[in-house]
C-alpha positions as CSV (number, residue, x, y, z in Angstrom):
1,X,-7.0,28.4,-7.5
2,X,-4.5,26.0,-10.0
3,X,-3.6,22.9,-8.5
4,X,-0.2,21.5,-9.7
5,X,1.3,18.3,-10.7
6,X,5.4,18.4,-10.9
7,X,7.8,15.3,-11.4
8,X,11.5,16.4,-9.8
9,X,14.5,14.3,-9.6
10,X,17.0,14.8,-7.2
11,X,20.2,14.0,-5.7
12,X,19.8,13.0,-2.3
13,X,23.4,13.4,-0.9
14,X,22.9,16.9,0.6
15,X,20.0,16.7,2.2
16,X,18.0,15.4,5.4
17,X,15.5,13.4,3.5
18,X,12.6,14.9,1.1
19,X,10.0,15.9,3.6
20,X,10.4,19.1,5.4
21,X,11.7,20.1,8.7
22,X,11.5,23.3,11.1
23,X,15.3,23.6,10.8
24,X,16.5,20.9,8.1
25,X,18.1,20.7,5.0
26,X,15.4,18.7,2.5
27,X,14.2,18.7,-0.8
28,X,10.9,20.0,0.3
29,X,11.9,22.9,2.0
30,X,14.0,24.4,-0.8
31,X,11.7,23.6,-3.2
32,X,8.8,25.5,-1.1
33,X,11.0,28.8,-1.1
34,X,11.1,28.7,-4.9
35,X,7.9,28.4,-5.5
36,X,6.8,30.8,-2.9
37,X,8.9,33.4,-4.8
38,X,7.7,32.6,-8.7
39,X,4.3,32.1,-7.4
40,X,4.3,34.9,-5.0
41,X,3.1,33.4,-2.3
42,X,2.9,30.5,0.5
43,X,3.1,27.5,-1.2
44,X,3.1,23.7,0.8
45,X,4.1,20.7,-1.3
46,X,2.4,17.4,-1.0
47,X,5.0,14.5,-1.9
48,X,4.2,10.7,-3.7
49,X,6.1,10.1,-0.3
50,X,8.9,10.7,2.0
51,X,12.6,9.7,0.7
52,X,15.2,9.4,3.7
53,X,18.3,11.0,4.2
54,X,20.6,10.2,1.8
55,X,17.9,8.6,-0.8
56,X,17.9,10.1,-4.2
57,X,15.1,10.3,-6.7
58,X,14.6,9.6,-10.5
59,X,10.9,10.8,-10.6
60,X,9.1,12.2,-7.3
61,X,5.9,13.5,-7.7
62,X,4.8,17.0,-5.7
63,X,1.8,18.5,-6.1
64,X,0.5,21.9,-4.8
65,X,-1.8,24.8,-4.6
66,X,-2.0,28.0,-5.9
67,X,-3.3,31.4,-7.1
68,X,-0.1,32.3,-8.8
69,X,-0.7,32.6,-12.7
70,X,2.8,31.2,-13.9
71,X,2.4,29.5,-16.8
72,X,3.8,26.1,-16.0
73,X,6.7,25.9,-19.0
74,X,7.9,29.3,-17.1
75,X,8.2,27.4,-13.6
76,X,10.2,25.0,-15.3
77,X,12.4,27.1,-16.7
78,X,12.9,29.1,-14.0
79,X,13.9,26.2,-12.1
80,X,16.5,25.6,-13.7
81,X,18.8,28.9,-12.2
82,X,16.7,29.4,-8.7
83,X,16.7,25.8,-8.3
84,X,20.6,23.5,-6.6
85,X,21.8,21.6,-9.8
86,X,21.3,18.6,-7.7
87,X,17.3,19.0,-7.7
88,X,15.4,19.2,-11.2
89,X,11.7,20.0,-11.8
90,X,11.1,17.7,-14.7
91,X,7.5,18.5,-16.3
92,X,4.9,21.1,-14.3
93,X,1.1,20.5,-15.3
94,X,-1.8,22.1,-14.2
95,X,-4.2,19.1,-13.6
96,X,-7.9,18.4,-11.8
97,X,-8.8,20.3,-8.8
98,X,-8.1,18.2,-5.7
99,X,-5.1,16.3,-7.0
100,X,-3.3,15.1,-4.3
101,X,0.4,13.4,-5.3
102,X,0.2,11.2,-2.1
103,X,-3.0,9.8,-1.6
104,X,-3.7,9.7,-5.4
105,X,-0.7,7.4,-5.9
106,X,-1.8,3.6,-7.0
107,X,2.2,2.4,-6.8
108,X,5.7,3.6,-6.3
109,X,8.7,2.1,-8.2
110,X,12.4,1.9,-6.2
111,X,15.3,0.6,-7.4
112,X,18.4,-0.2,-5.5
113,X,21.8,-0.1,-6.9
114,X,24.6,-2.8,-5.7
115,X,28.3,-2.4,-7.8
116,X,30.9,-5.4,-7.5
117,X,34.3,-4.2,-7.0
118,X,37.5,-5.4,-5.6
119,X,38.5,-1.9,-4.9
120,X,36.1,0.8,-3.5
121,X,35.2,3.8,-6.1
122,X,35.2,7.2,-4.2
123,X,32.8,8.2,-7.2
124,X,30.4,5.7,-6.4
125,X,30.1,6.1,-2.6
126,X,27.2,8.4,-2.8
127,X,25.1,6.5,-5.2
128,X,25.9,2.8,-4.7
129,X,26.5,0.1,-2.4
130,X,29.6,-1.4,-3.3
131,X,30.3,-5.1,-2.4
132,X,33.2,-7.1,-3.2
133,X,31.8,-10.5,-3.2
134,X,29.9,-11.8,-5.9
135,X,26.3,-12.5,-5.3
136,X,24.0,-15.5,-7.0
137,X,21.6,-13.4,-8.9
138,X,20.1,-16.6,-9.5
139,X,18.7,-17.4,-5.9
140,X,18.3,-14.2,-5.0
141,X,15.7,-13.5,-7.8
142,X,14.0,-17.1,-6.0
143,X,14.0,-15.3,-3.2
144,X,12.4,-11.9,-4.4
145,X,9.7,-14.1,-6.1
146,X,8.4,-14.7,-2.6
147,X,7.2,-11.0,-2.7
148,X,5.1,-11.2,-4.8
149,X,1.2,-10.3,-3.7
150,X,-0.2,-9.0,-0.2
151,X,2.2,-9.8,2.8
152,X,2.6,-8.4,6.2
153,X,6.0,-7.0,5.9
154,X,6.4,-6.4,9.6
155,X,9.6,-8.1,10.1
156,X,11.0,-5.7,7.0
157,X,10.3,-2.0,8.9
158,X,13.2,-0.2,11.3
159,X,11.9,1.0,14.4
160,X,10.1,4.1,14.0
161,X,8.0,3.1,11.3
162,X,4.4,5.2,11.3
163,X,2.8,3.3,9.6
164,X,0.0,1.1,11.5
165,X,-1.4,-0.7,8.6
166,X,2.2,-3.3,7.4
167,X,0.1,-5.3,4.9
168,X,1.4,-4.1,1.6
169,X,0.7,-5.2,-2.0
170,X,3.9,-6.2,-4.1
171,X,3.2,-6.5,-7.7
172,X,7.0,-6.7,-8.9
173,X,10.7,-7.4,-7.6
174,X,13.1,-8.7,-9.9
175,X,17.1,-8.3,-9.5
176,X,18.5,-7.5,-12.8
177,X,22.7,-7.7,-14.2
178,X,23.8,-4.5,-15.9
179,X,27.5,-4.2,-17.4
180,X,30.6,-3.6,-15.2
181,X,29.6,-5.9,-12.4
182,X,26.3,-3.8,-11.4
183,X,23.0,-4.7,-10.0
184,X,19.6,-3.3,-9.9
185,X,17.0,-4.5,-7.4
186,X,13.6,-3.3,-8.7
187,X,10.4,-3.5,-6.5
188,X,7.0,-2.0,-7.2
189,X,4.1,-1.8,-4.6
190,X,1.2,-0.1,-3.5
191,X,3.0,1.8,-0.8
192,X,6.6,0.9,1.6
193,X,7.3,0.7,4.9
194,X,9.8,3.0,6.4
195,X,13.0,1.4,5.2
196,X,11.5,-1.2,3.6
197,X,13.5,-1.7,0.9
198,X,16.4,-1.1,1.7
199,X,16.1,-3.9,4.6
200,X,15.0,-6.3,2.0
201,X,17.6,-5.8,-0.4
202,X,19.6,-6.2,2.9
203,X,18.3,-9.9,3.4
204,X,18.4,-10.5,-0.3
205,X,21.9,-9.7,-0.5
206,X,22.3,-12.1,2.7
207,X,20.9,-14.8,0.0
208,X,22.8,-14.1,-2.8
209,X,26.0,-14.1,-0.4
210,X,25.0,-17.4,0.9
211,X,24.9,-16.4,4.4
212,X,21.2,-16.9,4.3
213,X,18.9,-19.7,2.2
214,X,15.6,-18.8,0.1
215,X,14.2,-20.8,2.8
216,X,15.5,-18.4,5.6
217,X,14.2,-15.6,3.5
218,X,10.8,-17.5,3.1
219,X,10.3,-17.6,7.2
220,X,11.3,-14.2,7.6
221,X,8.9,-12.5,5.4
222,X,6.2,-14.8,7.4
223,X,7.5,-14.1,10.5
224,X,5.3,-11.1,12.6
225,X,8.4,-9.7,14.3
226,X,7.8,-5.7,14.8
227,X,11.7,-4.6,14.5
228,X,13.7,-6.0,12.1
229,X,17.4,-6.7,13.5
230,X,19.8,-5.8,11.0
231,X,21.0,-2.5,9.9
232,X,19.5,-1.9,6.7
233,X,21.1,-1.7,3.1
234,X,22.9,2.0,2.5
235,X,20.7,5.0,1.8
236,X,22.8,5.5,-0.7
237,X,22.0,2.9,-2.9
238,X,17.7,3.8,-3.2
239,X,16.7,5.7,-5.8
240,X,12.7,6.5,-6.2
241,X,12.2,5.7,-9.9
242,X,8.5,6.1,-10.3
243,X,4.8,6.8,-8.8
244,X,2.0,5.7,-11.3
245,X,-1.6,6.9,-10.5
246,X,-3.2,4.3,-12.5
247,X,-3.8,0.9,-11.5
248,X,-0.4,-1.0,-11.9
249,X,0.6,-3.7,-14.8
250,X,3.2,-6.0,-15.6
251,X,3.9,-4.5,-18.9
252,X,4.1,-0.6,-17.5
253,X,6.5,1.2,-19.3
C-alpha cells in the first residue's frame, strides 16, 4: 500500500465546494473518479480542509491510499487531459505511511482578494470582490494586528459552523497594496472556522470604510457571540494559498 501526497490548485467557480457530496459538483469528487481509473481502483481523498462553494485554491493538499503502481510523474501527467482545466494536480509524491493531509497540517495560508474600481469588471466577478470606495489600508492593518495569537473567534463563524473547539492560533494577517487598485488580505493559522475569513475580511473592510473603528473591531473579536450577524465577504474573493506541515515561522517562504 503507497500512500500519496498531491498539491492541486483549482478554480472554484464551478463547483459546490472541495469536499464531496452524494450528488454534488466538487473538487473531490472529480478528482476521486480520476484516480480511481489511473489507479484502478477505489480511491477516497483526504483534504488539508474543506473550501466552500465558490472558494478557489492556489495549493490544497490531498492525500490518499493506494495499491495502484503509477509512478507518480505519470499521475501528473495524466492529469493534465483526464483532469477540467480548471483543476491542476501540481506535484504527486509518494511519502510516509500514515500521512494524513488533514490532521498532519501545522497551518493553512488564505488570502483574500479586494479590487477598487469605479466600474465593475465582468472578468473579475469570479475571482474578486470589487469595491468602489477606497479603503485605509492603514487602520485596517491596526486592526488585523489584533489577530495576532490564540483568540476565541466565536463571534467570526456563520451558523453551521462544526467546529466545537473556536479557540484558534493566528500567527499572521497583514493587508498588503498591489498595483491597479488591488488588495490582498493574508491570514495564517493553525486551522479556520467555517467562514472565518471571509467574515473578518468583512469587518476589516467595515474599518478601512470607516463605518467601523479599530476599537469596534477590538470588542468584537472579544465578544463570545455564537453567530456572527453580517453576511460574510464573497466566496469569490478566498483563495487557499498554502498548508505547511511544519511548525509555522515568520519568515516562511
Amino acid at each position: 500500500m503507497r500512500t500519496i501526497k498531491l498539491k492541486i490548485a483549482y478554480d472554484g467557480s464551478a463547483y459546490q465546494g472541495f469536499q464531496k457530496q452524494p450528488h454534488g459538483n466538487t473538487v473531490q469528487n472529480i478528482l476521486e473518479e480520476y484516480l480511481g481509473k489511473v489507479c484502478g481502483e477505489v480511491v477516497q481523498t483526504a483534504g488539508s480542509g474543506r473550501t466552500d462553494a465558490g472558494v478557489h485554491a492556489l495549493e490544497q493538499v490531498v492525500s490518499f491510499n493506494t495499491n495502484g503502481r503509477i509512478p507518480c510523474a505519470n499521475l501528473v501527467r495524466a492529469s493534465a487531459t483526464m483532469l477540467p482545466s480548471d483543476i491542476v494536480i501540481l506535484s504527486a509524491e509518494e511519502v510516509e505511511a500514515g500521512f494524513h493531509a488533514r490532521f498532519d497540517a501545522c497551518w493553512k495560508e488564505y488570502s483574500y482578494r479586494v479590487v477598487i474600481n469605479s466600474k465593475p469588471n465582468p472578468f473579475l466577478v469570479k475571482y474578486a470582490w470589487q469595491l468602489r470606495t477606497p479603503l485605509n489600508l492603514e487602520v485596517m492593518n491596526k486592526a488585523a494586528e489584533l489577530l495576532l495569537g490564540k483568540h476565541d473567534f466565536s463571534a467570526f463563524r456563520s451558523s453551521g459552523s462544526v467546529d466545537n473547539d473556536p479557540v484558534r492560533t493566528i500567527y499572521s494577517a497583514q493587508w498588503k497594496a498591489l498595483p491597479n487598485q488591488e488588495l490582498h488580505f493574508v491570514v495564517a493559522g493553525d486551522g479556520f472556522l467555517y467562514h472565518m475569513v471571509r467574515n473578518l475580511v468583512w469587518s476589516l473592510v467595515q474599518v478601512g470604510l470607516g463605518e467601523r473603528t479599530v476599537e469596534n473591531f477590538a470588542a468584537e473579536l472579544n465578544s463570545s457571540r455564537s453567530e456572527f450577524l453580517n453576511a460574510p465577504a464573497p466566496a469569490s474573493g478566498l483563495y487557499l494559498s498554502r498548508v505547511g506541515y511544519t511548525p509555522y515561522l515568520l519568515f516562511t517562504c
